[in-house]
C-alpha positions as CSV (number, residue, x, y, z in Angstrom):
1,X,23.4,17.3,-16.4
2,X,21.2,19.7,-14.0
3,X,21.2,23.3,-14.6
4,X,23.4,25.4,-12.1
5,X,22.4,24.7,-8.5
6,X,18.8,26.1,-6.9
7,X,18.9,28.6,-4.0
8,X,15.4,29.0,-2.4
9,X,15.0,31.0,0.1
10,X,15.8,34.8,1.7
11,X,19.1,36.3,1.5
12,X,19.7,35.8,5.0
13,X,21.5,31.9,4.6
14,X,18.2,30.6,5.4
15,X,17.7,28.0,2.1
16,X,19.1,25.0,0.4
17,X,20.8,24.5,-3.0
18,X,21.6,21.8,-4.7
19,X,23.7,20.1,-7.6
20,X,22.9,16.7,-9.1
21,X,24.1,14.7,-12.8
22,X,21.4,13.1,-15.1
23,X,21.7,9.9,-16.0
24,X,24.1,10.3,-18.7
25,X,26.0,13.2,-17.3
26,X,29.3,13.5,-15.1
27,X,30.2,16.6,-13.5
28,X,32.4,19.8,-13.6
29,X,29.8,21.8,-14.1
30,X,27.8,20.3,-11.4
31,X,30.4,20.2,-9.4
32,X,32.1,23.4,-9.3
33,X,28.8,25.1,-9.5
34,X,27.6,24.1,-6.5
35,X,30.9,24.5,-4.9
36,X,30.8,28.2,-6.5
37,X,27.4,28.7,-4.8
38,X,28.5,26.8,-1.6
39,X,31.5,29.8,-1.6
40,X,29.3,32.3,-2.3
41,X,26.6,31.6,0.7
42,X,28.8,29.8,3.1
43,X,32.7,30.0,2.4
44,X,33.6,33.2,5.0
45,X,32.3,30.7,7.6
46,X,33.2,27.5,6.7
47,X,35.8,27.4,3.2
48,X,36.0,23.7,1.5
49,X,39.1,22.4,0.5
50,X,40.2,21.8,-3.3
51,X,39.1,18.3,-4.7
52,X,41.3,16.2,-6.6
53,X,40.4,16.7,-10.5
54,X,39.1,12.8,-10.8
55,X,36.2,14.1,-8.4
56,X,35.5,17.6,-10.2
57,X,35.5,16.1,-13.2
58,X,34.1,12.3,-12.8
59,X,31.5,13.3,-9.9
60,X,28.3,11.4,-10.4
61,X,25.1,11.9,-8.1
62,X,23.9,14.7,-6.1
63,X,25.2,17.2,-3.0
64,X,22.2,18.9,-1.2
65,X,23.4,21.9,1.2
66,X,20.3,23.2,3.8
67,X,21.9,26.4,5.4
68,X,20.5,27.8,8.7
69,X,22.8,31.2,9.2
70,X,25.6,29.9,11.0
71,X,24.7,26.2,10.3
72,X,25.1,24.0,7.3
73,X,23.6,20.4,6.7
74,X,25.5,18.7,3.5
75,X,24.1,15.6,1.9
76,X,25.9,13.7,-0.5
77,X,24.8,10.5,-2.4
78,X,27.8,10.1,-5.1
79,X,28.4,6.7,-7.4
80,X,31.7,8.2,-7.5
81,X,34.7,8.3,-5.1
82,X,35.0,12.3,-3.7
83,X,38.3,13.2,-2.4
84,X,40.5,16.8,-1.3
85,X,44.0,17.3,-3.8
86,X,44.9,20.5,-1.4
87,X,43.9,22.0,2.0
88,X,44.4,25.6,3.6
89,X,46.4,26.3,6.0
90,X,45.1,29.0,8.1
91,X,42.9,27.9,11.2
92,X,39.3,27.1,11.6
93,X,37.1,27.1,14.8
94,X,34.2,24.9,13.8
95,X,32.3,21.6,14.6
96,X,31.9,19.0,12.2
97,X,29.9,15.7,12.2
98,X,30.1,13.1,9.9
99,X,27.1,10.3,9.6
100,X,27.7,7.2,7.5
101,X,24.5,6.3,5.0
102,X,26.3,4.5,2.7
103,X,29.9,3.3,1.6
104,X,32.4,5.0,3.9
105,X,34.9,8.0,4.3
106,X,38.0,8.2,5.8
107,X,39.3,11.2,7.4
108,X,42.8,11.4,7.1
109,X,44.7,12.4,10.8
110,X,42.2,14.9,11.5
111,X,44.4,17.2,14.4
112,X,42.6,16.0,17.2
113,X,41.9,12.2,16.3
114,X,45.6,10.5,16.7
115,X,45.4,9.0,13.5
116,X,42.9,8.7,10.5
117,X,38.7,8.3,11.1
118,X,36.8,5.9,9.6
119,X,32.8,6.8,9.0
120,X,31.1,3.6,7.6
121,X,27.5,3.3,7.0
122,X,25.7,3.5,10.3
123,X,28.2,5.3,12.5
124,X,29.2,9.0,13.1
125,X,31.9,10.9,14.1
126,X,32.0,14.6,15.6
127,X,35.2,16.7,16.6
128,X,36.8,20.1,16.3
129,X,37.8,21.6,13.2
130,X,40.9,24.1,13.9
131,X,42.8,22.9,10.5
132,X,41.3,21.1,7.4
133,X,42.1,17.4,7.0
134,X,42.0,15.2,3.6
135,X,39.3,12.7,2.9
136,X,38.4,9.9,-0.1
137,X,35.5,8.2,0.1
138,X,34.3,5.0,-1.4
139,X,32.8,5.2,-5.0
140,X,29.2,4.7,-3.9
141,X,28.7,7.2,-0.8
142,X,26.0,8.4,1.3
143,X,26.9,10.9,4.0
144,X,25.6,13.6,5.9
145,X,27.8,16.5,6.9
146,X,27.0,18.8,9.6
147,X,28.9,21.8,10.3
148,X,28.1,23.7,13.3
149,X,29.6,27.2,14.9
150,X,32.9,26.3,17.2
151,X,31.4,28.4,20.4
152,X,28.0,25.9,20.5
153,X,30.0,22.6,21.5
154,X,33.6,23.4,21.5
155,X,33.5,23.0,25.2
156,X,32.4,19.1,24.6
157,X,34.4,18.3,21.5
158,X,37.7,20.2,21.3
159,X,40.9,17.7,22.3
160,X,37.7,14.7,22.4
161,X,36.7,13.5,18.8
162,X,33.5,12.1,19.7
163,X,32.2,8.4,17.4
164,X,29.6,6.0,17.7
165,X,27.0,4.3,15.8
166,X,24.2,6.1,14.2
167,X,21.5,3.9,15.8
168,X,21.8,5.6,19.0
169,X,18.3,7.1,20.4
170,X,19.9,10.9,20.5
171,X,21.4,10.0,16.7
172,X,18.0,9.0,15.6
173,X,16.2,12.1,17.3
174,X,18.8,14.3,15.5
175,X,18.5,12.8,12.0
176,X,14.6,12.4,12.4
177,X,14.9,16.3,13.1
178,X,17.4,17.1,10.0
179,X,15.3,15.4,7.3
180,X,12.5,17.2,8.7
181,X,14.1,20.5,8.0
182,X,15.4,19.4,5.0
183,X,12.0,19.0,3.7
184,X,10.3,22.5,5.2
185,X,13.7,25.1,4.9
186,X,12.4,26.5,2.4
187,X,9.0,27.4,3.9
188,X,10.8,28.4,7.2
189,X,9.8,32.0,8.8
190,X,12.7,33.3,10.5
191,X,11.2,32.5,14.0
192,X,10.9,28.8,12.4
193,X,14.1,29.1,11.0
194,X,15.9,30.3,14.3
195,X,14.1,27.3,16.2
196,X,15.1,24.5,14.0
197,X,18.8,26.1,14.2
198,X,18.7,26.0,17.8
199,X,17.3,22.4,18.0
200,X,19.9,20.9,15.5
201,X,22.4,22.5,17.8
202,X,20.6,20.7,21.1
203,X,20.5,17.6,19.6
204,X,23.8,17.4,18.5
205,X,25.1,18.5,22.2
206,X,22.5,15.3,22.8
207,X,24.7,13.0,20.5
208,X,27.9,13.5,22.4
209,X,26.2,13.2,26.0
210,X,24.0,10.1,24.9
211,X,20.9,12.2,26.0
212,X,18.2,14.6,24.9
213,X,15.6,16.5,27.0
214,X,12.5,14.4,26.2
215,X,10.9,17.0,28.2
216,X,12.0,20.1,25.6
217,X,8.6,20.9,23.6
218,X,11.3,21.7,21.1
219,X,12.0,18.0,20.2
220,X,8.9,16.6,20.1
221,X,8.4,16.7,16.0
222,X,11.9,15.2,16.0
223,X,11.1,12.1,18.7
224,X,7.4,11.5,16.6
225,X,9.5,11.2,13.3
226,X,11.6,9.3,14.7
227,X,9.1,7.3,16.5
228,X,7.4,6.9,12.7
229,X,10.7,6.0,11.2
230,X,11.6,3.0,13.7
231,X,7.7,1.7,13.2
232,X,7.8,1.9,9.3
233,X,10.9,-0.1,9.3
234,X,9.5,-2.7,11.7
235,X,5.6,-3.2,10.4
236,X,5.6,-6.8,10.1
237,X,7.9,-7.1,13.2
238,X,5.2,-9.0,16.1
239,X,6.8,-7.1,18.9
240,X,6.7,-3.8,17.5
241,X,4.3,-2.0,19.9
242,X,3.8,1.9,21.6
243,X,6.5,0.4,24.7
244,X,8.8,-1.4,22.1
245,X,9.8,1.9,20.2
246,X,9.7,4.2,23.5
247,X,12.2,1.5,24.9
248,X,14.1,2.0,22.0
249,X,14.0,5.9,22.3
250,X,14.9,5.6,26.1
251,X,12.0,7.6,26.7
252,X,8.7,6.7,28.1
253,X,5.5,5.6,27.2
254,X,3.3,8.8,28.1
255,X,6.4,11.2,26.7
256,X,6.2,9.1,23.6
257,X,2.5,9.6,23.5
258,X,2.7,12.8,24.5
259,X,4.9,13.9,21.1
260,X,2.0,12.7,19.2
261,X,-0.8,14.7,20.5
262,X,0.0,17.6,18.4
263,X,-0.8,15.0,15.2
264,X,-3.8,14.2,14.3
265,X,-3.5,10.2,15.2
266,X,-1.7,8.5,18.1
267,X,0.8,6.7,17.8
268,X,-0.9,3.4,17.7
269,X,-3.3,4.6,15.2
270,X,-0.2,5.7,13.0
271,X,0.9,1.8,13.0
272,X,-2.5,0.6,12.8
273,X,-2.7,3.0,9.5
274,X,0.8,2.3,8.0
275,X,0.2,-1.9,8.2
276,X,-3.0,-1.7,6.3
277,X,-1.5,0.6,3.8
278,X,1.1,-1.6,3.6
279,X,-0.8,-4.6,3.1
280,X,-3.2,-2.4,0.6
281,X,-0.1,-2.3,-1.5
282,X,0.7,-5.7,-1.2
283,X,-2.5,-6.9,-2.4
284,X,-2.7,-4.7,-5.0
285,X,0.3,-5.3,-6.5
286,X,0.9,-6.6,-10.1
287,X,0.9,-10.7,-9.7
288,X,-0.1,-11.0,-5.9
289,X,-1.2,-13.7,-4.5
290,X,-1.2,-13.2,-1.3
291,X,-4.4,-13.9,0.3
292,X,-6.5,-12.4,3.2
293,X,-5.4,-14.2,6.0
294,X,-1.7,-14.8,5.1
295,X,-2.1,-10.5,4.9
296,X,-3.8,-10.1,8.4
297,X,-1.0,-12.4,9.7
298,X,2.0,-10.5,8.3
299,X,0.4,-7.3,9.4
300,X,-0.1,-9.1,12.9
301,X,-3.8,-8.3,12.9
302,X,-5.7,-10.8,15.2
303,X,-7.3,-12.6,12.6
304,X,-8.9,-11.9,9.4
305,X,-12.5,-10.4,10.7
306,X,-10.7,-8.1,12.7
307,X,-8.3,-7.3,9.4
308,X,-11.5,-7.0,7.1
309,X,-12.9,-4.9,9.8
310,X,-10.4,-2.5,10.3
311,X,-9.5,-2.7,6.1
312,X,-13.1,-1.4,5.3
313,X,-13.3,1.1,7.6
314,X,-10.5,2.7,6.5
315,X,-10.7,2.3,2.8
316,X,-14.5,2.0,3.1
317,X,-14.2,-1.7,1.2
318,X,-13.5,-4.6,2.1
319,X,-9.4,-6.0,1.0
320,X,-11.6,-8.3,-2.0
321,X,-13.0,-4.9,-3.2
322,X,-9.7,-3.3,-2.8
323,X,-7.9,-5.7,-4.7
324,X,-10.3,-5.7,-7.7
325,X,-11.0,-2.3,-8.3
326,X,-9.0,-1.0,-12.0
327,X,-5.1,0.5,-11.3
């Protein structure tokens, strides 16, 4: 089991901690460390209910909490089912959002819902916290919880529990922006810091009007990442071009292109470089087969000259020297 949860960061809720079991290891410690920590940093704003004692003391995998003052990002990927045995009483003013990674939660009657919610893999669901609800999840979970300050989207939220599916251009922008502070928080200046804060909050306003401001200088790391994401996932995909991912964003060519030109590669040179890294893996790997031109045709290069061409240039050898030079 992992020592008590890390805190990096100043004192001023600017950080992430974390808690997560070895391989052997289930978790009481784990657990109620990091739910000691999460009191400690976070509970005046936003307290946690108690968990049953199956979850404190069977919990298997690992919580990740990235805290930006008055905003909180949980991530949990469990191999165990998490559930509340008791929740307070007394009110809260917040906003929470649920996304679905993997397995599913339910929510049970949250106050303004009419009934329990149900957050599978691929969807979300937002509304306004005044009194805590019970939840149980699915053994195997992935979820990412976002709690936000009631005054920043009350006005859009309270008495109108907001759902939909994760796949949604704003959702993408918004989780393309999370993992992106997930992996910087702790390098964050507190100008940095205030930003990202600011733009979570934006693109979760975003989420629940089904629109962003692709004009907002503030989103354009989020909308490349996001832009990335969609083409990683889709490199051997024929149609999978500069307009096909803009489409997909509901934003525009140029303001697609535009979010790159901070980068150091446009955005077709970003796809050009991902497929022959790709297809460098591919032919490298232990037992391939794969040949030259069956390679250039599942990276959807024009043929093989052009895929030898653009392979050399780039690892300054041609994919037969690739493939035989010592692992």
């Amino acid at each position: 089991m992992s020592s008590r949860p890390r805190f990096l960061g100043p004192s001023d809720q600017v950080g992430t901690f974390t808690a997560e079991t070895d391989s052997t290891g289930t978790g009481r410690g784990t657990w109620e460390s990091f739910i000691d920590t999460w009191n400690d940093r976070m509970g005046d704003l936003y307290p946690l209910p108690e968990f049953s004692a199956s979850t404190v003391d069977g919990f298997q995998g690992k919580v990740r909490s990235v805290t930006l003052r008055d905003t909180a990002v949980n991530e949990l990927w469990g191999s165990s089912p998490v559930s509340t045995q008791s929740v307070w009483t007394h009110e809260h003013d917040h906003i929470r959002l649920y996304v679905g990674l993997r397995g599913a939660m339910t929510l049970r009657d949250p106050h303004d819902q009419g009934g329990d919610a149900y957050v599978s893999a691929g969807t979300y669901f937002m509304h306004h916290v005044v009194t805590e609800n019970h939840f149980h999840t699915t053994p195997e979970i992935g979820n990412r919880i976002f709690m936000f300050p009631g005054d920043a989207l009350r006005s859009l939220v309270a008495g109108k529990p907001r759902a939909g599916r994760a796949t949604s251009p704003a959702a993408q922008i918004l989780m393309a922006h999370t993992s992106m502070v997930q992996r910087t928080v702790s390098d964050l200046s507190p100008v940095a810091a205030h930003a990202s804060r600011n733009a979570l909050l934006e693109l979760a306003k975003g989420l629940v009007l089904d629109h962003f401001d692709d004009h907002e200088p503030t989103f354009t790391p989020a909308l490349a990442q996001a832009a990335k994401d969609l083409a990683d996932a889709r490199l051997t995909d024929a149609g999978l071009s500069p307009a096909a991912i803009a489409a997909h964003l509901h934003v525009s060519v140029r303001t697609l292109q535009r979010a790159f030109t901070s980068l150091d590669e446009s955005f077709s040179a970003y796809i050009r470089r991902r497929r022959l890294e790709e297809a460098a893996a591919a032919l490298t790997a232990p037992g391939s087969r794969l040949t030259v031109s069956e390679a250039a045709a599942r990276w959807h290069f024009t043929d093989s000259s052009h895929f030898i061409r653009a392979f050399k240039k780039h690892y300054q050898a041609t994919p037969a020297q690739f493939a035989r030079r010592p692992t």
